[in-house]
C-alpha positions in Angstrom: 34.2 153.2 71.7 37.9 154.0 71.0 40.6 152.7 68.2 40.2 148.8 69.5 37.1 148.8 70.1 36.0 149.5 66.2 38.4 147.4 65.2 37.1 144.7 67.0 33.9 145.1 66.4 34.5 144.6 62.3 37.1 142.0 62.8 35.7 139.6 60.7 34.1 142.0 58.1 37.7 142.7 55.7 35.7 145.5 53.9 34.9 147.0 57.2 38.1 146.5 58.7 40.0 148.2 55.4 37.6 150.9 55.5 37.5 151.8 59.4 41.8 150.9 60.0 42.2 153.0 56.8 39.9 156.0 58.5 42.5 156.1 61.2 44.7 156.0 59.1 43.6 158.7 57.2 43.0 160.9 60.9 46.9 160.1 61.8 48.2 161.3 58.3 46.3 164.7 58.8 47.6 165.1 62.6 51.3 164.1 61.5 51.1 166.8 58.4 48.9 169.5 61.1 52.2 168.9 63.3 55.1 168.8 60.9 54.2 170.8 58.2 54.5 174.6 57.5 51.7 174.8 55.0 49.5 172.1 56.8 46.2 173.8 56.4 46.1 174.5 53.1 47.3 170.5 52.4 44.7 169.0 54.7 42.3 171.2 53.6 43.1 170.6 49.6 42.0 167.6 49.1 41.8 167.8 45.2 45.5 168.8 45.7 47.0 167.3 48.5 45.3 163.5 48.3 45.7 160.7 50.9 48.8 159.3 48.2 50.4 162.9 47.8 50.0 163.4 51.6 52.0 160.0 52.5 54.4 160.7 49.8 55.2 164.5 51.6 55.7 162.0 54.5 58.0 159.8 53.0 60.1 162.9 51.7 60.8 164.4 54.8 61.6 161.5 56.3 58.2 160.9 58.7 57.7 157.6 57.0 60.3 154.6 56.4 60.1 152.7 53.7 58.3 150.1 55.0 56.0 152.3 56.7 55.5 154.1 53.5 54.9 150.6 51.6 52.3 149.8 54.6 50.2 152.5 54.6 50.3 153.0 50.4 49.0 149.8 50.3 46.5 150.0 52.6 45.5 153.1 50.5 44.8 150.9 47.8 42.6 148.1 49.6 40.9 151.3 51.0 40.1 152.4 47.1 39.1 148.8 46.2 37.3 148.1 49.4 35.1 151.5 49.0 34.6 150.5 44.9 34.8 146.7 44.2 31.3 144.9 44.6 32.9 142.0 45.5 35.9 142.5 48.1 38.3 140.2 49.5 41.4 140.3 50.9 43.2 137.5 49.1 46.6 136.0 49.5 47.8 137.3 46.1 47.1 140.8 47.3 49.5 140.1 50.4 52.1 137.9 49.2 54.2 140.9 48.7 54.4 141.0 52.9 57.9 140.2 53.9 56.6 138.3 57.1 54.7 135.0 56.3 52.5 135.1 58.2 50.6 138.5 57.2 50.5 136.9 53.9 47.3 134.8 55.0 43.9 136.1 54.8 42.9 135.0 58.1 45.8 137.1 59.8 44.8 140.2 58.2 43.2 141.6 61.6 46.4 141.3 63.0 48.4 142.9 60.1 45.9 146.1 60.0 46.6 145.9 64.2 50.7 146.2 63.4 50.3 148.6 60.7 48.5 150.7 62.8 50.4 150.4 66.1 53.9 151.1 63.8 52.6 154.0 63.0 51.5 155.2 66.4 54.3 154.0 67.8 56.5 155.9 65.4 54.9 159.6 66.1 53.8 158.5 69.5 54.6 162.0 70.5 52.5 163.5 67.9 49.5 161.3 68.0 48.9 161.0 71.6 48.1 164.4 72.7 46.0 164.7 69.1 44.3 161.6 70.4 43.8 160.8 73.3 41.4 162.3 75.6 41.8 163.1 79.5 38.5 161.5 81.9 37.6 165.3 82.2 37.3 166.7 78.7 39.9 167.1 75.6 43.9 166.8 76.1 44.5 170.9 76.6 47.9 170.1 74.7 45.9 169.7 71.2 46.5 172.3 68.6 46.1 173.5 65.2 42.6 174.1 64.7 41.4 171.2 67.1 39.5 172.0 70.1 42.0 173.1 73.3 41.0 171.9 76.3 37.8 173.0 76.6 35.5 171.6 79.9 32.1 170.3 78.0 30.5 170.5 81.9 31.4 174.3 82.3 
């Protein structure tokens, strides 16, 4: 089951949608710093060091994030942190009257806001996160790098 299909398949759960679109999420950052960043082992792999925050603000710095973007995905960060720690989770209005579009400020169209978040993203380092992430009908893209597996034939 791919990107979609999880996402569908907690649609209607907002703690499991936060948790799982923030997972990507997470999985994008670290192939966007693996790609773009000189020292990208030692971030990814620091996590004490290098958190999820620090690792969107090295984004926003060089310029890999917009503002926007930046905003997005920061926030998202936070429903993440109260999603994994709260109890009791919502996603209420309060929490996304911030949204400049209207219509992501209702609870009910918060499937489709974590949908646009997440396809901005992709779209914006396409180039990056397609050969990171998608996979061939024969076995793994042979263009992935750093660290990730290269191609290899899991029939051979």
């Amino acid at each position: 089951m791919g990107l979609s299909g999880e996402i569908a398949r907690v649609k209607g759960e907002p703690r499991m949608l936060v948790i799982v679109v923030h997972g990507f999420i997470e999985l994008m950052v670290n192939a966007l710093i693996d790609a773009k960043c000189k020292k990208a082992r030692k971030i990814n792999e620091n996590r004490q060091d290098f958190s999820h925050s620090v690792k969107l603000v090295i984004l926003y710095e060089m310029g890999l994030l917009s503002e926007t973007l930046y905003c997005h995905l920061d926030f998202f960060r936070g429903l993440r942190n109260q999603a994994s720690h709260q109890v009791v989770f919502e996603v209420t209005k309060n929490e996304l009257s911030w949204l400049k579009n209207a219509r992501y400020r209702e609870p009910e169209n918060f499937h489709e806001l974590c949908l646009t978040i997440l396809s901005s993203f992709w779209n914006k380092h396409l180039r990056v996160f397609e050969p990171a992430f998608m996979h061939s009908e024969f076995g793994d893209d042979p263009t992935r790098t750093k660290g990730r597996r290269t191609g290899s034939n899991p029939t051979s």
